[in-house]
C-alpha positions, 0 to 999 in steps of 0.5 A, spaced: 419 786 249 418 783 242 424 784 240 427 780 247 423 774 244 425 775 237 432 774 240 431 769 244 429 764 239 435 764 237 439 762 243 438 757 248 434 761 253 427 761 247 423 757 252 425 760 258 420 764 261 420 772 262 420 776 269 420 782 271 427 783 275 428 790 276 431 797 273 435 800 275 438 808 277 439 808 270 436 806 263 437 799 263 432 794 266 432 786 267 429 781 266 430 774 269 429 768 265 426 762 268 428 755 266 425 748 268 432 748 273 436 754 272 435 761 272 439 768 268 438 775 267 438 778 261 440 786 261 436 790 257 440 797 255 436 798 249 436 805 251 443 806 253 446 801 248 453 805 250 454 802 257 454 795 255 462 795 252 464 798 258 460 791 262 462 786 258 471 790 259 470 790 266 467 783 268 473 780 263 478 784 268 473 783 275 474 776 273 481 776 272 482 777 279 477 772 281 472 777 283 465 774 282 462 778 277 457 775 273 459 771 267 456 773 260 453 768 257 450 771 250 450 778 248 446 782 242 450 788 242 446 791 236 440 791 239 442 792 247 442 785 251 445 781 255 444 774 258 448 773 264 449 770 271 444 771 276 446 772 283 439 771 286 435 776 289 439 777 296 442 784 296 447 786 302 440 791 303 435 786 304 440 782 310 444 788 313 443 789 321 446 791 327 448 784 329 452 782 322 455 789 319 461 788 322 462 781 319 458 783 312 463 789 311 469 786 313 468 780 308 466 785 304 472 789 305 476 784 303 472 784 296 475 791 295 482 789 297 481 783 291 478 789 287 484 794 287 488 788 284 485 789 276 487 792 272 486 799 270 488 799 262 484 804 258 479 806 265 479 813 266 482 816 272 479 820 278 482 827 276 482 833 279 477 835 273 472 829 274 472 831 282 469 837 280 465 836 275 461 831 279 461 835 286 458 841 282 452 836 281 450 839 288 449 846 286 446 846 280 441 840 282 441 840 290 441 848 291 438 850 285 433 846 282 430 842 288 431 847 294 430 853 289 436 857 293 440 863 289 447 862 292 450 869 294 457 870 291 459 869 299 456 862 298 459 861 291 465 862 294 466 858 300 463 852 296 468 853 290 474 854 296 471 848 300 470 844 295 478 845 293 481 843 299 477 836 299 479 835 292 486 835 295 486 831 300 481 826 296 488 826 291 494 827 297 491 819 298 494 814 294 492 813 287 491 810 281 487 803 284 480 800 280 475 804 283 467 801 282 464 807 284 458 804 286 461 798 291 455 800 296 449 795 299 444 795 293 450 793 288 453 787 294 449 780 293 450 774 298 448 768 292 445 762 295 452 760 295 453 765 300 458 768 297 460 776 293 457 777 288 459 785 285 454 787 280 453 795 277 461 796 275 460 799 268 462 806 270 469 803 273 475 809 273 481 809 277 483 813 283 483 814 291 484 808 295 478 810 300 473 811 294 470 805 295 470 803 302 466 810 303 461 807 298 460 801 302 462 804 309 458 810 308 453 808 304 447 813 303 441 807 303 443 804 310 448 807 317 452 804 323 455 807 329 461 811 326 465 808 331 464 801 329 465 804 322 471 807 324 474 800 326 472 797 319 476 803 316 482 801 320 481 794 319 482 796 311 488 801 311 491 795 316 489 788 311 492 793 305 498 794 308 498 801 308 503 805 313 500 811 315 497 813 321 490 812 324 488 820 323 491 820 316 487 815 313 480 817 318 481 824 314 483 820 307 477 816 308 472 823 311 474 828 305 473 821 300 466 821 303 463 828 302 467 828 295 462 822 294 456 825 298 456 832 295 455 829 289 450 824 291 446 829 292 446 833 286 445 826 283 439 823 288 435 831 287 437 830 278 434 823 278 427 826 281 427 832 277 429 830 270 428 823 270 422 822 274 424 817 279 422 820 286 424 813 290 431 817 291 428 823 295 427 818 301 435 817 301 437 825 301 437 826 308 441 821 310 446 823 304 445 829 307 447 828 314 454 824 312 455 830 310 454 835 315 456 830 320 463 831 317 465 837 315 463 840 322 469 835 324 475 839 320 477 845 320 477 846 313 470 844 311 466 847 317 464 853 313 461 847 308 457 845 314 455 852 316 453 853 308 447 847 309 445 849 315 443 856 314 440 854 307 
């Protein structure tokens, strides 16, 4: 904190008073600076100073297609701080019900649309290497280290099979289009203004059209009916124009989302083992149970769901 302080002086923030924000799954934290009549926040990545150049390049292209990302106000690379735009304390968590998901989600499905406009120069691509790198997090986290389970060769060899046909749906889908990666209700703000504001874009890659809209669609914080879902993911494929048939994007936009939510177990079961942080146990079943609920409805994942319900 004294080196924030130290820092501040030097900015035109010094007499602005500092509170606690939040953190975040990472190891950033934020603090709000509050003035007599404006506030901001100032991001603390002192412990991962890599992520701010991959911010600082994200916001410029967000804000190039108008998306409102926070603008960056003052930055301290050496030292690992940010002062941006603050968006207020209202997350599409805190207000989403079952009277206003549909208008929340179709308002924010236009967002992903505008989103898919940026440009991709210099993002990394969501290959074939990277799906499963990221779906193996399951067995070596989930499995192994939470559940305790030594999968047996049968096992290893259903999930290595399995995996493999998600991947080729997740890449017969069209390609090569921004993809946040978290686009899901606790990186959603409504501003007081009652707008959009996208936040946690650091991680931005390029890749299969339905990533995003299977983080906010089937986003593992928060669930709707599956029927109204399925309508939201209609509206998508049709706002973008895309000429392929309801079965087709269905499968596209299922395949993505146990793509994401095989790894999101990994994930959710390493951030509590290695890094301590045990508010993400609670989202396990959920992630869990998309999962389940999916692979049963298709023929080539249905082994995958025999697999969890027998460990």
């Amino acid at each position: 904190m004294d080196k924030i302080r130290e820092w501040l002086n030097s900015t035109p923030y010094k007499d602005y008073k500092i509170e606690i924000a939040s953190a975040d799954a990472s190891f950033r934290k934020y603090y709000r600076l509050v003035g007599e009549h404006d506030t901001f926040l100032l991001m603390d990545s002192s412990l991962e100073k890599s992520s701010l150049e991959p911010f600082i390049r994200v916001t410029e292209k967000l804000l190039r297609v108008d998306i409102n990302a926070p603008k960056i106000l003052e930055q301290n690379l050496e030292e690992g701080f940010l002062i941006i735009e603050d968006f207020g304390n209202t997350h599409y968590l805190n207000v989403l019900n079952h009277d206003n998901f549909k208008t929340l989600y179709s308002k924010s499905i236009d967002t992903i649309i505008t989103m898919q406009k940026t440009d991709i120069t210099g993002l990394p691509a969501y290959d074939k290497a990277f799906l499963h790198s990221e779906m193996d997090l399951m067995q070596e986290w989930y499995f192994k280290k939470l559940l305790k389970k030594n999968l047996s060769k049968d096992h290893i060899e259903i999930l290595k099979n399995t995996l493999e046909k998600i991947s080729d749906v997740v890449l017969s889908q069209p390609q090569g289009v921004f993809v946040h990666r978290d686009f899901h209700s606790r990186n959603i703000m409504l501003t007081p203004e009652d707008e959009i504001g996208v936040i946690d874009y650091q991680d931005a890659m390029h890749g299969a059209i339905t990533y995003d809209l299977v983080s906010l669609l089937k986003d593992c914080y928060i669930e709707f009916d599956r029927e109204e879902i399925i309508k939201l993911v209609l509206e998508f494929r049709d706002k973008s124009g895309l000429k392929t048939s309801d079965g087709e994007f269905i499968k596209w936009f299922d395949f993505m989302g146990m793509q994401r939510h095989i790894k999101v177990l990994g994930i959710f079961s390493r951030l509590y083992i290695r890094d301590e942080k045990n508010g993400y146990l609670k989202d396990i079943p959920l992630t869990l149970q998309y999962l389940f609920d999916t692979a049963r409805l298709y023929e080539e994942t249905k082994p995958l769901a025999e697999l969890l319900k027998q460990l």
